[in-house]
C-alpha positions in Angstrom: -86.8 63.4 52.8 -88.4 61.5 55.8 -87.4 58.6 56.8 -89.5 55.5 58.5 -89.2 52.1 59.5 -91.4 49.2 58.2 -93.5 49.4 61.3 -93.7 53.1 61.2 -94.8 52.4 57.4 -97.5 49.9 58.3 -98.9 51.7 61.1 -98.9 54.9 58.9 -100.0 53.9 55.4 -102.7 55.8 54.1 -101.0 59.3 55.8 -97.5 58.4 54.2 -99.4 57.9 50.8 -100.9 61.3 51.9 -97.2 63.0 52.2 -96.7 61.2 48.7 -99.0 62.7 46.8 -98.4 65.9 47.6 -95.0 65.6 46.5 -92.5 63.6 49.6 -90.0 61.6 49.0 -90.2 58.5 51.7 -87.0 56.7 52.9 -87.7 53.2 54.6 -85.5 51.7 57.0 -85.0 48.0 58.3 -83.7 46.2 61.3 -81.7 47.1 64.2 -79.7 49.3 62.5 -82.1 50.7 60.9 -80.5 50.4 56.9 -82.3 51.9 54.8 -83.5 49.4 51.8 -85.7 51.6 49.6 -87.2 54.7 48.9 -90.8 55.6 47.8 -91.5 58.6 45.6 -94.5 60.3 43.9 -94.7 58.1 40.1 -94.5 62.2 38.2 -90.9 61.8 39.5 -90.3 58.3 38.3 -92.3 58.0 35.2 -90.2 58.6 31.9 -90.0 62.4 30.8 -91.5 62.8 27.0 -89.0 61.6 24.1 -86.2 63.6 22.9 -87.4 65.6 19.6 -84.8 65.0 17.1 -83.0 67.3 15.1 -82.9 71.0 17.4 -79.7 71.5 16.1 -79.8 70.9 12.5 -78.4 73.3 10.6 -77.1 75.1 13.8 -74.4 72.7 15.0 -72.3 70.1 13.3 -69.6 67.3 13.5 -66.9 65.9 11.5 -65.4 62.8 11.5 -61.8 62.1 10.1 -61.3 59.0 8.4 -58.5 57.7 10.0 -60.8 57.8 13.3 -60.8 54.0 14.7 -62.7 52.8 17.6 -62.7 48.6 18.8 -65.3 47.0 19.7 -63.8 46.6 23.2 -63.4 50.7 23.7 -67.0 50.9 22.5 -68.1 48.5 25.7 -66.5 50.7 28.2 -67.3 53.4 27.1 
């Protein structure tokens, strides 16, 4: 992963979009000490991946659940 500052950044746009697309991930740095604040990434590695299919397991897996099993609302939160 490469790393630039903001300057770097500006100077450098359309090449850094370049490095994007072909698959970088860019770190960019700020200030003095140069902290780094954010990272840009191709969108194919931040877009959502397709919805689950429900139900691979049917008939191959299952669960049971006792009836004296209790969960609060309160464990449910932190959980």
């Amino acid at each position: 992963m490469k790393t630039l500052s903001i300057g770097e950044l500006k100077t450098n746009f359309s090449e850094v979009l370049g490095l994007i697309r072909k698959g970088e991930e860019i770190t960019i740095s700020f200030g003095k000490k140069k902290e780094k604040v954010a990272v840009i990434l191709p969108y194919d590695h931040y877009k959502p991946k397709d919805k689950r299919q429900l139900g691979l397991l049917k008939g191959k897996a299952g669960c049971v659940i006792k009836d004296d099993f209790t969960l609060a609302d309160e464990e449910m939160v932190c959980l």
